[in-house]
The first five atom37 places (N, CA, C, CB, O) and aatype in JSON, in Angstrom:
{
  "aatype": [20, 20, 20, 20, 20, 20, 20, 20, 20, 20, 20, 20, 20, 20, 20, 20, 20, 20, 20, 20, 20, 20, 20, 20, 20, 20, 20, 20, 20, 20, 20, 20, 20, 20, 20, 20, 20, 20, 20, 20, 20, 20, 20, 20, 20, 20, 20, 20, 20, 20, 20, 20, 20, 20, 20, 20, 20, 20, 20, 20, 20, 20, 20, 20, 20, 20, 20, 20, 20, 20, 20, 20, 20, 20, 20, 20, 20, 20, 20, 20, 20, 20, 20, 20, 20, 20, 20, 20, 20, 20, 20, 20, 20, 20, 20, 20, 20, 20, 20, 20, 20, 20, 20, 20, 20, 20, 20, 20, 20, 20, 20, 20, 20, 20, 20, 20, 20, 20, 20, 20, 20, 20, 20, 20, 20, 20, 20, 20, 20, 20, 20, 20, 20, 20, 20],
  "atom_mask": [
    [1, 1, 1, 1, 1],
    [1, 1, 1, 1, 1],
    [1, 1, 1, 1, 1],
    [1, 1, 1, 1, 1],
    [1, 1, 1, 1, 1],
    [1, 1, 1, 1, 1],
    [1, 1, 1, 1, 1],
    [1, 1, 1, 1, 1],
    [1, 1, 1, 1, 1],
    [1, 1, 1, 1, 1],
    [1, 1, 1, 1, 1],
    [1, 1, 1, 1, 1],
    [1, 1, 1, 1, 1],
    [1, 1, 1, 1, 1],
    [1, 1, 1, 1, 1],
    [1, 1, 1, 1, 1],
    [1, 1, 1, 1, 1],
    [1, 1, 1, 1, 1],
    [1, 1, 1, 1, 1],
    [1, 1, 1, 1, 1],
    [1, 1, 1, 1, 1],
    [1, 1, 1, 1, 1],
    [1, 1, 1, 1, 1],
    [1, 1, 1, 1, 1],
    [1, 1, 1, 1, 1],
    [1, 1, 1, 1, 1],
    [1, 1, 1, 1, 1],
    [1, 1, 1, 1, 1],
    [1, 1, 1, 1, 1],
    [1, 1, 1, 1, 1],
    [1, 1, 1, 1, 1],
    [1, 1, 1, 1, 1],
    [1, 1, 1, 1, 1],
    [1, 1, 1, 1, 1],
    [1, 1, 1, 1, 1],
    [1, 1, 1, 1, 1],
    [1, 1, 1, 1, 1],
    [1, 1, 1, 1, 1],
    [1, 1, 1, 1, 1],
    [1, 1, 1, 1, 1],
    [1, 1, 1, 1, 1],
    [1, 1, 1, 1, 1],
    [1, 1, 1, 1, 1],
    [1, 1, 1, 1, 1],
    [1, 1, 1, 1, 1],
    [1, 1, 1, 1, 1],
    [1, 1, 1, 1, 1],
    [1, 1, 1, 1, 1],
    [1, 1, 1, 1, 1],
    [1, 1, 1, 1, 1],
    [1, 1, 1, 1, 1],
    [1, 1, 1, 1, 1],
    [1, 1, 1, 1, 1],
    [1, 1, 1, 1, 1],
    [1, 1, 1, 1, 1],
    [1, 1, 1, 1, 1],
    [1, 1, 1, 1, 1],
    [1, 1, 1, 1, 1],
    [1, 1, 1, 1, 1],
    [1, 1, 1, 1, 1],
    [1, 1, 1, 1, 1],
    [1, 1, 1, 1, 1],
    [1, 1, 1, 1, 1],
    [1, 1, 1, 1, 1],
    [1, 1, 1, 1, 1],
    [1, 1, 1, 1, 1],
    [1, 1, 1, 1, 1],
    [1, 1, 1, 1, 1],
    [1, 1, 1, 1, 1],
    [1, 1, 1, 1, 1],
    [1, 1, 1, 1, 1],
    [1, 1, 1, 1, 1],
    [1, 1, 1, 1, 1],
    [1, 1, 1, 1, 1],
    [1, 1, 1, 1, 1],
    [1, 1, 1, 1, 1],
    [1, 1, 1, 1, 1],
    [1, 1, 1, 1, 1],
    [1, 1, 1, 1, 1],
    [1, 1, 1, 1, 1],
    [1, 1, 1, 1, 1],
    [1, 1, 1, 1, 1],
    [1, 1, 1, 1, 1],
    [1, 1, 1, 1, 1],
    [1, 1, 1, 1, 1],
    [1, 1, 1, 1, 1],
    [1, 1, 1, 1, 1],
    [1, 1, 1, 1, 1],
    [1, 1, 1, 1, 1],
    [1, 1, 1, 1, 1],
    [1, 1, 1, 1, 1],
    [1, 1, 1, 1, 1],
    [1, 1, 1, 1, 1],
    [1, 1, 1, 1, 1],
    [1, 1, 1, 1, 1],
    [1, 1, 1, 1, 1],
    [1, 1, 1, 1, 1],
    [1, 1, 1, 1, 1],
    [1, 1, 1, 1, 1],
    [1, 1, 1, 1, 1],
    [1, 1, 1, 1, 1],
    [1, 1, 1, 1, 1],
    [1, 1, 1, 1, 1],
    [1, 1, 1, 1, 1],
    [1, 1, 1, 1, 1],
    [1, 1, 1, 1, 1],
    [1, 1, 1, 1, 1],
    [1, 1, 1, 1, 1],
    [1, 1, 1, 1, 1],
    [1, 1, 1, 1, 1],
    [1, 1, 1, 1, 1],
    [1, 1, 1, 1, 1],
    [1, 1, 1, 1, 1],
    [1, 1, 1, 1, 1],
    [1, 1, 1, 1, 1],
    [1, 1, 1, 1, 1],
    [1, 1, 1, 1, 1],
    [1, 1, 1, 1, 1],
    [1, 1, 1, 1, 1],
    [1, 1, 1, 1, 1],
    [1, 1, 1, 1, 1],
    [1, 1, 1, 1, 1],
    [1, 1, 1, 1, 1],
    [1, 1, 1, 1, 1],
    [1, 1, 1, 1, 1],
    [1, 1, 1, 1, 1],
    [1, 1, 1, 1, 1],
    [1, 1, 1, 1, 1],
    [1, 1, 1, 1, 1],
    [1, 1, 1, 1, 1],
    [1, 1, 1, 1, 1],
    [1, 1, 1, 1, 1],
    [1, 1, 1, 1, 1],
    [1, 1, 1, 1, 1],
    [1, 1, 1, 1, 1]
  ],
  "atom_positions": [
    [[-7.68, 20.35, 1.43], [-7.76, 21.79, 1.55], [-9.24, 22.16, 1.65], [-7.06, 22.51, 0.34], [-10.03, 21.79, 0.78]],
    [[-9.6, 22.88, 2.7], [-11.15, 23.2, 3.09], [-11.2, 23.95, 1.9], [-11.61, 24.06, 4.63], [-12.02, 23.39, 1.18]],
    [[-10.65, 25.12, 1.23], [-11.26, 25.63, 0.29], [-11.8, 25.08, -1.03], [-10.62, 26.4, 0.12], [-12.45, 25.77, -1.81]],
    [[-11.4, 23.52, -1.28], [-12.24, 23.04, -2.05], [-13.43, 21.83, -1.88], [-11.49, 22.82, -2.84], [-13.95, 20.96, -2.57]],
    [[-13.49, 22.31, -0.6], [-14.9, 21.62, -0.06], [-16.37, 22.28, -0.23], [-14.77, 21.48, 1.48], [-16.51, 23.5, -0.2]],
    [[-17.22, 21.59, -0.37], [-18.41, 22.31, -0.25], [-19.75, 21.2, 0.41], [-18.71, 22.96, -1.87], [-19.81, 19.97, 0.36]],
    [[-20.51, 21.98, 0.88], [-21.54, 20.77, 1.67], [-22.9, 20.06, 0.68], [-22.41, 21.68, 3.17], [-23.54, 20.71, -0.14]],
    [[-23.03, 19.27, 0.85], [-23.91, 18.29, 0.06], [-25.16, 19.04, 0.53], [-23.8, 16.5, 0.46], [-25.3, 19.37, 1.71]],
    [[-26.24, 19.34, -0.61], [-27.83, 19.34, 0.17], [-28.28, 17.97, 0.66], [-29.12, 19.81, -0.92], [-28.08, 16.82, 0.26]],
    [[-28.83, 18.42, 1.49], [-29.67, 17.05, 2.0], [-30.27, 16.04, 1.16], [-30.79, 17.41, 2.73], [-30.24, 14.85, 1.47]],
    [[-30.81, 16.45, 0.13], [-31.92, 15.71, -1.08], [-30.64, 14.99, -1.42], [-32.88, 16.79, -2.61], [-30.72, 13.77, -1.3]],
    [[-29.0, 15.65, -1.99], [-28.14, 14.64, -2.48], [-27.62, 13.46, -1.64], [-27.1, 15.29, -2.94], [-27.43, 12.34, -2.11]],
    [[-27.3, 13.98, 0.22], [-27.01, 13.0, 0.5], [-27.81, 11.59, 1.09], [-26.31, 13.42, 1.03], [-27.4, 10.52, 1.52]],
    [[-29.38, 12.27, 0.85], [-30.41, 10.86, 0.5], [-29.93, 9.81, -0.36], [-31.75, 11.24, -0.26], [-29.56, 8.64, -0.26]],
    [[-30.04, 10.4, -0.97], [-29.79, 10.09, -3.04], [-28.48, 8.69, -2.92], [-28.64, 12.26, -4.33], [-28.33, 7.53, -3.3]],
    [[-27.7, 9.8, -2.08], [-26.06, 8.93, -2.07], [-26.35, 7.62, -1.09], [-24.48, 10.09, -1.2], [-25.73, 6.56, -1.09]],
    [[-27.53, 8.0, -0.19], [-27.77, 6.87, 1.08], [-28.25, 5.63, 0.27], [-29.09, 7.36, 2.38], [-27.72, 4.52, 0.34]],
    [[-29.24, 5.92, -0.46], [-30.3, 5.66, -1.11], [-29.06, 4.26, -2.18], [-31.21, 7.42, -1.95], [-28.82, 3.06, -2.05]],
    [[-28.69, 5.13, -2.96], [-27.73, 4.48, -4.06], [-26.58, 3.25, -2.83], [-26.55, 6.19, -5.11], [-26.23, 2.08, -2.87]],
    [[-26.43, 4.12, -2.16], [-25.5, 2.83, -1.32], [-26.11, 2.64, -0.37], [-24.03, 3.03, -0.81], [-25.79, 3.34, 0.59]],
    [[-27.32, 1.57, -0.15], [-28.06, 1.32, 0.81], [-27.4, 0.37, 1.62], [-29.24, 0.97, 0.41], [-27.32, 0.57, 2.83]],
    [[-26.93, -0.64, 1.09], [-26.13, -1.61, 1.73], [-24.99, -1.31, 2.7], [-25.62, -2.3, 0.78], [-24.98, -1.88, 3.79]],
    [[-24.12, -0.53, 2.4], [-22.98, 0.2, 2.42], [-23.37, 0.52, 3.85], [-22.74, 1.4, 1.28], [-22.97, -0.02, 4.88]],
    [[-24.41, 1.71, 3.64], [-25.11, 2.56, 4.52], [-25.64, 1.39, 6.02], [-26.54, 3.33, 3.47], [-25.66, 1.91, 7.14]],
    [[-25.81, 0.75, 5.96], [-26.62, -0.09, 6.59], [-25.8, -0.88, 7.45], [-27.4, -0.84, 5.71], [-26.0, -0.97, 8.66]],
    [[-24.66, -1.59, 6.68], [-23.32, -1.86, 7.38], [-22.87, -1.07, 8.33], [-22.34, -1.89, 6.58], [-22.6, -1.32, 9.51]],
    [[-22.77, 0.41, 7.43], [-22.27, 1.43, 8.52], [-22.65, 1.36, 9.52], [-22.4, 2.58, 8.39], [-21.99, 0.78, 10.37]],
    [[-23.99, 1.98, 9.86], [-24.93, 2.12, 10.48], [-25.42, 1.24, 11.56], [-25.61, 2.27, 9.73], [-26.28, 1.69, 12.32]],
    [[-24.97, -0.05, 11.73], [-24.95, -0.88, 12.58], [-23.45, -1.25, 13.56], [-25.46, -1.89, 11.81], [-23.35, -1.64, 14.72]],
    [[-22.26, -0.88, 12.37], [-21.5, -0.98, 12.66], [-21.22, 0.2, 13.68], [-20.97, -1.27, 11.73], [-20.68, -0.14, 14.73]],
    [[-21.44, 1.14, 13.55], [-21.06, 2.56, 14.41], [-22.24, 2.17, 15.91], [-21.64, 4.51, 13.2], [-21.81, 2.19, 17.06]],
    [[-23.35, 1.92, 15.66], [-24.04, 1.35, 16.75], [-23.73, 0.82, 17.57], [-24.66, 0.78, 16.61], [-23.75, 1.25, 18.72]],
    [[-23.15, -0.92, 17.03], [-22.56, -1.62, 17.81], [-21.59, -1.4, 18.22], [-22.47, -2.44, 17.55], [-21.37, -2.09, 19.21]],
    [[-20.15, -0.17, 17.78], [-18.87, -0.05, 18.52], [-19.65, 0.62, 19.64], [-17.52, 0.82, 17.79], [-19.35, 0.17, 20.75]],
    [[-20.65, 1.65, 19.65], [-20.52, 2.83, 20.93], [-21.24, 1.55, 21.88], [-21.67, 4.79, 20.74], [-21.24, 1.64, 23.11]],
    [[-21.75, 0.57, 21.3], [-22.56, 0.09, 22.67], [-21.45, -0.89, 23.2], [-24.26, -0.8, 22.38], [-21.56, -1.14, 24.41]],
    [[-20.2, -1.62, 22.41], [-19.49, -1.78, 22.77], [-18.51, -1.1, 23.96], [-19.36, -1.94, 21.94], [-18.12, -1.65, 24.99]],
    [[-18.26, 0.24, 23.52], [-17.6, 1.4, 24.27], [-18.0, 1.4, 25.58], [-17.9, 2.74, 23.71], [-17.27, 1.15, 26.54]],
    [[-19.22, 1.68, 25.63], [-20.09, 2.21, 26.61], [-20.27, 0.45, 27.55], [-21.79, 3.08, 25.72], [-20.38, 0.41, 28.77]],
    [[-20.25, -0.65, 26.79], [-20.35, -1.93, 28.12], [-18.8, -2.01, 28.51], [-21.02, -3.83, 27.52], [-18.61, -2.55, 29.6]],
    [[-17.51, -1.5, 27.73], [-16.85, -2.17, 28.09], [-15.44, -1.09, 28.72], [-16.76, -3.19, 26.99], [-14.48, -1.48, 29.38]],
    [[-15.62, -0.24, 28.44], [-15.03, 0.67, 28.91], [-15.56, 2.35, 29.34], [-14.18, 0.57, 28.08], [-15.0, 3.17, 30.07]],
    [[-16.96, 2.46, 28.52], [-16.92, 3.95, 29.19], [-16.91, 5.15, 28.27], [-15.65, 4.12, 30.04], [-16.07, 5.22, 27.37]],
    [[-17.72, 6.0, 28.46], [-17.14, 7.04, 27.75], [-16.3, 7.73, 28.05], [-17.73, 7.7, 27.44], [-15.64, 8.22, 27.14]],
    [[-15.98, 8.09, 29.43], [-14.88, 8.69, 30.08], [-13.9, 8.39, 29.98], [-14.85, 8.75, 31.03], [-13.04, 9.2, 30.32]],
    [[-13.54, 7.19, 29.5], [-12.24, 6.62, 29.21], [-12.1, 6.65, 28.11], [-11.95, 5.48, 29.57], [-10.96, 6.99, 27.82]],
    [[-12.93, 6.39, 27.02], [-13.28, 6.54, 25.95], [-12.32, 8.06, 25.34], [-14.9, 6.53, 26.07], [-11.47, 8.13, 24.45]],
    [[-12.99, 9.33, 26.43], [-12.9, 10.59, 25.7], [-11.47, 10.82, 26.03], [-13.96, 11.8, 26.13], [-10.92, 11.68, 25.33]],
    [[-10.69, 10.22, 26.99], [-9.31, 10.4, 27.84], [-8.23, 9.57, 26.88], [-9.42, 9.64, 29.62], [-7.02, 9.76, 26.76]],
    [[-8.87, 8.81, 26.4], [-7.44, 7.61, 25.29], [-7.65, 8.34, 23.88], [-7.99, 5.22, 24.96], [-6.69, 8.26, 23.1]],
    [[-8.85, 9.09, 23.44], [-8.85, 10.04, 22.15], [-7.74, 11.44, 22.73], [-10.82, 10.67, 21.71], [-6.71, 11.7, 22.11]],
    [[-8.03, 11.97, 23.59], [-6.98, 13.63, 24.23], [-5.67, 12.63, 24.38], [-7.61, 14.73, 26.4], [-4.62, 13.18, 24.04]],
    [[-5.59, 11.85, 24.64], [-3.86, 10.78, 24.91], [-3.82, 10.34, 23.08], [-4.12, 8.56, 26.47], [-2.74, 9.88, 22.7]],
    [[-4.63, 10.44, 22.34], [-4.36, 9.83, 21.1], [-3.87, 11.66, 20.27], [-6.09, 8.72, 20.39], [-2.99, 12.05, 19.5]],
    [[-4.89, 12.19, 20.89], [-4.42, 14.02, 20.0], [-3.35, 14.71, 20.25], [-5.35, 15.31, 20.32], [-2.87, 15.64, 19.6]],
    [[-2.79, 13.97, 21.73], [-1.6, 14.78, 22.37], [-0.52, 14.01, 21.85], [-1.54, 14.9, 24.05], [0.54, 14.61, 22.02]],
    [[-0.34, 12.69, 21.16], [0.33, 12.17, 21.0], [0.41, 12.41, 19.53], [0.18, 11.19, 21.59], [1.56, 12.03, 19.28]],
    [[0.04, 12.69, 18.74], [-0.38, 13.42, 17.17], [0.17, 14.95, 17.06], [-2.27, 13.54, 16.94], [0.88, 15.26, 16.1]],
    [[-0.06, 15.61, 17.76], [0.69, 16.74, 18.16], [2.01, 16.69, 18.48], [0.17, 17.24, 19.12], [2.75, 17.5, 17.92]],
    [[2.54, 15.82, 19.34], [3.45, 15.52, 19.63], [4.67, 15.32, 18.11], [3.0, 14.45, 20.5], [5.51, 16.13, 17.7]],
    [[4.25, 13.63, 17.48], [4.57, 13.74, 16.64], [4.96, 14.82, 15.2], [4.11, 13.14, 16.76], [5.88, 14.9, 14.39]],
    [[3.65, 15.55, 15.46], [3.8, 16.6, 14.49], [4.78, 17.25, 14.47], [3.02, 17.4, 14.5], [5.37, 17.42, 13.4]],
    [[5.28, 17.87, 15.83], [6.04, 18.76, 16.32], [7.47, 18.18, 16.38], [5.5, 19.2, 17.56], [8.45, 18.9, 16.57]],
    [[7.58, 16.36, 16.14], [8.84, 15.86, 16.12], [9.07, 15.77, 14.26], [8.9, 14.27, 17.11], [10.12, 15.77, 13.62]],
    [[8.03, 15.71, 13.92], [8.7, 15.38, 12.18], [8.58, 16.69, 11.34], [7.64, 14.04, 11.14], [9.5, 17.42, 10.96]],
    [[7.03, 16.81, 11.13], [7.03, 18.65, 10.83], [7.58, 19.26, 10.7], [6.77, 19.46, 11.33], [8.17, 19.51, 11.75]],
    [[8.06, 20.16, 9.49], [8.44, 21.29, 9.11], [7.41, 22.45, 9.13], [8.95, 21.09, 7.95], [6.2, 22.25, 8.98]],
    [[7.77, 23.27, 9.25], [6.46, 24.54, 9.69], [5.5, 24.42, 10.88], [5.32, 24.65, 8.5], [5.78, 24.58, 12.07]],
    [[4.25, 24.1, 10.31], [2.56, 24.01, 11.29], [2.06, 22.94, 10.8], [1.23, 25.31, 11.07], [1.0, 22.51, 11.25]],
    [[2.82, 22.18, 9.63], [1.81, 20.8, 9.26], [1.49, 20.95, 7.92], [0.29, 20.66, 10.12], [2.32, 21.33, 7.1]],
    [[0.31, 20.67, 7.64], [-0.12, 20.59, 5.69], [0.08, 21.93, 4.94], [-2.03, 20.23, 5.32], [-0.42, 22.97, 5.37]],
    [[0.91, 21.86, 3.66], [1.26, 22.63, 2.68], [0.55, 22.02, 1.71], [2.63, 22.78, 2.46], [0.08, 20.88, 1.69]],
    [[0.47, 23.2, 0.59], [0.02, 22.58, -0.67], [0.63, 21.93, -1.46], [-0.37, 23.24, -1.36], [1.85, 21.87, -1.58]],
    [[-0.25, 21.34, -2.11], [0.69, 19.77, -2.76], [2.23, 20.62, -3.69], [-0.78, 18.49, -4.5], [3.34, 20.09, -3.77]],
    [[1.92, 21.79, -4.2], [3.16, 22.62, -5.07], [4.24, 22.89, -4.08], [2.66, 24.2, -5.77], [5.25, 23.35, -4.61]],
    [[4.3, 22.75, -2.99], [5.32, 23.28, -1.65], [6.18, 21.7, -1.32], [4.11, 23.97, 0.13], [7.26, 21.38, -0.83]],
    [[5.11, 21.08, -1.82], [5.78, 19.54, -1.01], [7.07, 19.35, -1.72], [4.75, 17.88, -1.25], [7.21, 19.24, -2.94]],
    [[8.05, 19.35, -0.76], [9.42, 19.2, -1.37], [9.9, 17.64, -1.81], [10.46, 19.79, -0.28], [10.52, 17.7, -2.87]],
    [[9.8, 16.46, -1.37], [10.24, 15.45, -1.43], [8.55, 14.79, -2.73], [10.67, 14.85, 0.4], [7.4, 14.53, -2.37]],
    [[8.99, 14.74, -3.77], [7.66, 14.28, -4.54], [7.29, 12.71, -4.27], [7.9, 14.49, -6.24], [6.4, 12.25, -4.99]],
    [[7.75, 12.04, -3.51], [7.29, 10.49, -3.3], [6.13, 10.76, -2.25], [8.65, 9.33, -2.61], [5.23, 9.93, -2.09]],
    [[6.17, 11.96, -1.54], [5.05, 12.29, -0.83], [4.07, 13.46, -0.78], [5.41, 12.22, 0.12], [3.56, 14.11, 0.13]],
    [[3.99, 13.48, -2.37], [2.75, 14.18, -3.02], [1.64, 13.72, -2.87], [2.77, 14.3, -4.25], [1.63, 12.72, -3.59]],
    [[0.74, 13.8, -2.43], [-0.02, 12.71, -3.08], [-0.86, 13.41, -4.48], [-1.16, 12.0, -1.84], [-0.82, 14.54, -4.96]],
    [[-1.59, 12.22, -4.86], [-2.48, 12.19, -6.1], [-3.25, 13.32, -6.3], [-3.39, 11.09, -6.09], [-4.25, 12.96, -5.67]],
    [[-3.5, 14.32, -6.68], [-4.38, 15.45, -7.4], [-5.62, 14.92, -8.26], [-3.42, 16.31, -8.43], [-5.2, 14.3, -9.23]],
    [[-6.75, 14.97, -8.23], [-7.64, 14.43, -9.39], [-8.52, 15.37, -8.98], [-8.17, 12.8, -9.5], [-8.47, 15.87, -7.85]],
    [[-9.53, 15.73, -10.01], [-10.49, 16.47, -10.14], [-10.35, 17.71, -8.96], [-11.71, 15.57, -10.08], [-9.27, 18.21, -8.64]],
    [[-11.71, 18.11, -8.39], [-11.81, 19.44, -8.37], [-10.73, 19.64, -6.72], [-13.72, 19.98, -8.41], [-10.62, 20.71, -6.13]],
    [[-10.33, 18.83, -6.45], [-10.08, 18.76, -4.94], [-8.87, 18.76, -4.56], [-10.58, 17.71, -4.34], [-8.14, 17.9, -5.06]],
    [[-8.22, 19.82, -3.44], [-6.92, 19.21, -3.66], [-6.49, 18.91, -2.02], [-5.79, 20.34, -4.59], [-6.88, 19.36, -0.95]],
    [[-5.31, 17.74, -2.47], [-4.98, 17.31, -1.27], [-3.97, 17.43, -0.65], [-5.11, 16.42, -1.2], [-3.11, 16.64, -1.02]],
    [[-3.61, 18.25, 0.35], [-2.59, 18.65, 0.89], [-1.65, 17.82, 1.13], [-2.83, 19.17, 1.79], [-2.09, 16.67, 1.01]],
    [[-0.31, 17.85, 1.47], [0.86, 16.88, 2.08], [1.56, 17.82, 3.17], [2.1, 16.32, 0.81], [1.19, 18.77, 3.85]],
    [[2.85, 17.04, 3.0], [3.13, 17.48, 4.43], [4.95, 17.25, 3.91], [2.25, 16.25, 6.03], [5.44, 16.48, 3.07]],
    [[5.61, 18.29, 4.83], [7.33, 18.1, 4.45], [7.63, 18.17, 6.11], [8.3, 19.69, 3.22], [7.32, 18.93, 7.04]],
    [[8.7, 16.49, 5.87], [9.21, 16.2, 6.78], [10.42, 17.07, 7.42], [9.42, 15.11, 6.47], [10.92, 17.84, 6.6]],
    [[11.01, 17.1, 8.72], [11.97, 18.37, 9.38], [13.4, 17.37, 8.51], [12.01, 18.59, 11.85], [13.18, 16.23, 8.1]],
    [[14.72, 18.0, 8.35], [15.47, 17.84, 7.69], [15.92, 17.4, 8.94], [15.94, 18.71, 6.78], [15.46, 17.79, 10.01]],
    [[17.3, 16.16, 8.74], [18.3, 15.71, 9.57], [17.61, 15.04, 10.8], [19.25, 16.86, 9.95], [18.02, 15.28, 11.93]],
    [[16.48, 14.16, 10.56], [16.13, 13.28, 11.19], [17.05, 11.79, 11.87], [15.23, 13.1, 10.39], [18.06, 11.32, 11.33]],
    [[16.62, 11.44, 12.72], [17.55, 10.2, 13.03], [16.58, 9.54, 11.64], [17.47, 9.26, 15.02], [15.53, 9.82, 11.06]],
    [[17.9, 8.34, 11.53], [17.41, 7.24, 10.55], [16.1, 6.79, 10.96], [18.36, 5.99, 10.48], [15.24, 7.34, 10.28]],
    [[15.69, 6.08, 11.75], [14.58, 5.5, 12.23], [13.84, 6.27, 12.55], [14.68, 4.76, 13.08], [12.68, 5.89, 12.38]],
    [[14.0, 7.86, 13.23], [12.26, 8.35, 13.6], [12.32, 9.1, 12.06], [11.83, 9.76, 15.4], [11.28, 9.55, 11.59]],
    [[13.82, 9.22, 11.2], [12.61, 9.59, 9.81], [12.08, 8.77, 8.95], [13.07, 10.41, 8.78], [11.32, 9.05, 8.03]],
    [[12.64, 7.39, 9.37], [11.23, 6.36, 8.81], [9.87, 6.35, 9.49], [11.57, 4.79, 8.94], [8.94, 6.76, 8.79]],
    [[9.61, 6.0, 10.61], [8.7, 6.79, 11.45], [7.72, 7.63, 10.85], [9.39, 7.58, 12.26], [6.57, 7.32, 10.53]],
    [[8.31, 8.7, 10.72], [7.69, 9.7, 10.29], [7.08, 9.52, 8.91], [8.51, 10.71, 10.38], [5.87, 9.66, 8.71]],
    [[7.88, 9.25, 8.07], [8.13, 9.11, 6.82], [6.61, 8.1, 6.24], [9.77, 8.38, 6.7], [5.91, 8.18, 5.23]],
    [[6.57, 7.33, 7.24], [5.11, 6.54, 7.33], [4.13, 7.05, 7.52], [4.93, 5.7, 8.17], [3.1, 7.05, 6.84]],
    [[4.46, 7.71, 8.81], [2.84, 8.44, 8.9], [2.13, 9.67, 8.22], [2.67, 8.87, 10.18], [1.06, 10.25, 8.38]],
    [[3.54, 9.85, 7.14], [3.06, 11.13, 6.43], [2.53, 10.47, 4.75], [4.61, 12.46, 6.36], [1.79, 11.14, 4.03]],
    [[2.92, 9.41, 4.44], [3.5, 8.93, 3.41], [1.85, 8.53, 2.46], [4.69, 7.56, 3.95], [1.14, 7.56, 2.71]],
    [[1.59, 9.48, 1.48], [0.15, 8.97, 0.95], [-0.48, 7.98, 0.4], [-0.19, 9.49, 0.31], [0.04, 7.28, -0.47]],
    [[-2.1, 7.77, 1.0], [-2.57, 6.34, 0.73], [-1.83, 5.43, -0.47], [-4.08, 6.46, 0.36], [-1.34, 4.34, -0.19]],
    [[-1.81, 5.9, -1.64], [-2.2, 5.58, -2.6], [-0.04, 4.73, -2.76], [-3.14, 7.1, -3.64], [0.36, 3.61, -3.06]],
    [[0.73, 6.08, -2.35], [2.27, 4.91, -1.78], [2.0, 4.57, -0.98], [3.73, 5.23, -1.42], [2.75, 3.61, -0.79]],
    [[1.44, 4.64, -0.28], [1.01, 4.04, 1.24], [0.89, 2.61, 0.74], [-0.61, 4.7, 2.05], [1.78, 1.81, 1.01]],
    [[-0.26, 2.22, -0.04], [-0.7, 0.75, -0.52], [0.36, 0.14, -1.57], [-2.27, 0.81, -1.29], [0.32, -1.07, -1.8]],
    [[1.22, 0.9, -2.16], [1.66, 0.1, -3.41], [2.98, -0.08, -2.11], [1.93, 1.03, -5.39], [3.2, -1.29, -2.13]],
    [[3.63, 0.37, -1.36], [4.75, 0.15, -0.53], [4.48, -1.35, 0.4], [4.93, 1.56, 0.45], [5.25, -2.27, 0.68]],
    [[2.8, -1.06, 0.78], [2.51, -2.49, 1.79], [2.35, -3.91, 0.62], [0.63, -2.25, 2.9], [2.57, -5.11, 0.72]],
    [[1.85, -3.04, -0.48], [1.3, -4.68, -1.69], [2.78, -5.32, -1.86], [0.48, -4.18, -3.91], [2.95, -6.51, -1.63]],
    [[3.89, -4.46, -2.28], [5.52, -4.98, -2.53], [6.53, -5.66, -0.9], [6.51, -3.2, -3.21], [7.59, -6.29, -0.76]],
    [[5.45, -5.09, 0.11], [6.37, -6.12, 1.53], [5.11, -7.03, 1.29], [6.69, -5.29, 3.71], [5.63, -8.09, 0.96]],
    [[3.63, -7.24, 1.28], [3.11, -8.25, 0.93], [3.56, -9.53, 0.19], [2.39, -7.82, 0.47], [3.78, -10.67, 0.62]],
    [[3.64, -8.87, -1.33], [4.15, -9.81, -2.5], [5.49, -9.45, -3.0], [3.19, -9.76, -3.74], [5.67, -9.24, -4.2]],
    [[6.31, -9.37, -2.25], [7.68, -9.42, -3.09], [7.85, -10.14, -4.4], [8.69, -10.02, -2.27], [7.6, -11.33, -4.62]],
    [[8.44, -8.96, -5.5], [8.81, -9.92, -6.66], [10.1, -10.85, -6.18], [9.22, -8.98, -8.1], [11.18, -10.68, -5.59]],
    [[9.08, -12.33, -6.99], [9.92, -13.28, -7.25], [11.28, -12.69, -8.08], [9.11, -14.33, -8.0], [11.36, -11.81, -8.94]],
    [[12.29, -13.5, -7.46], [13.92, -13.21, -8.3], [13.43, -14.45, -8.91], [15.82, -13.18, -7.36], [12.69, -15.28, -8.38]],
    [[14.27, -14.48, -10.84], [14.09, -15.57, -11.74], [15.3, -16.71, -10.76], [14.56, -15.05, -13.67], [15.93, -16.37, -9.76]],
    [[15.32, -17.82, -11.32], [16.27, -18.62, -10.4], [16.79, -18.8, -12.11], [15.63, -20.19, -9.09], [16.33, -18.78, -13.25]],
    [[18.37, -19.05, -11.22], [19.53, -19.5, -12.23], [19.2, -20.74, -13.08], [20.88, -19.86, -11.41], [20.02, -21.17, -13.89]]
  ]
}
């Protein structure tokens, strides 16, 4: 939710560079090397045409799972497995899926709405399935 955003002064996000220099530095090479990647191997023009084919296709979706216009506040979210987490000053919106979905596009959906935090404990349990005890 933008209303509990606010912008860093500059002096802090030194500070934050500063404290994660490493981090920073990774980044920073890493974002380098994709655009020069981009740019030898495909283009920016193609580049900017597979992002508008990636937004139209996000839209798309929206408009197939979506209930309403998209993010509600976490108190609206009807199905609570896709709340996500609340902590400190910030809050994070979710999203309620359209009712009477086919089985499969409301799994589909159900994924791409579904927050990090089930997001990871859903992939760690198809990762590591608990062992069954043996007889």
């Amino acid at each position: 939710d933008n209303s509990t955003k606010s912008p860093l002064p500059d002096s802090i996000v030194e500070k934050i560079k500063a404290w994660n220099r490493l981090d920073w530095e990774i980044y920073t090479h890493f974002n380098r090397t994709f655009w020069e990647r981009i740019e030898r191997d495909i283009g920016r023009e193609r580049m900017e045409r597979e992002v508008k084919a990636l937004r139209e296709r996000r839209a798309e979706l929206a408009r197939t799972c979506l209930q309403g216009t998209g993010t509600v506040m976490p108190k609206d979210i009807k199905d609570s497995s896709l709340r996500p987490l609340q902590y400190g000053g910030a809050r994070i919106l979710g999203y309620n899926l359209k009712q009477g979905l086919e089985k499969e596009l409301e799994r589909t959906c159900r994924r791409l709405v579904t927050p990090e935090l089930q997001y990871s404990t859903a992939l760690y349990r198809r990762q590591f399935p608990p062992k069954t005890p043996k007889p």
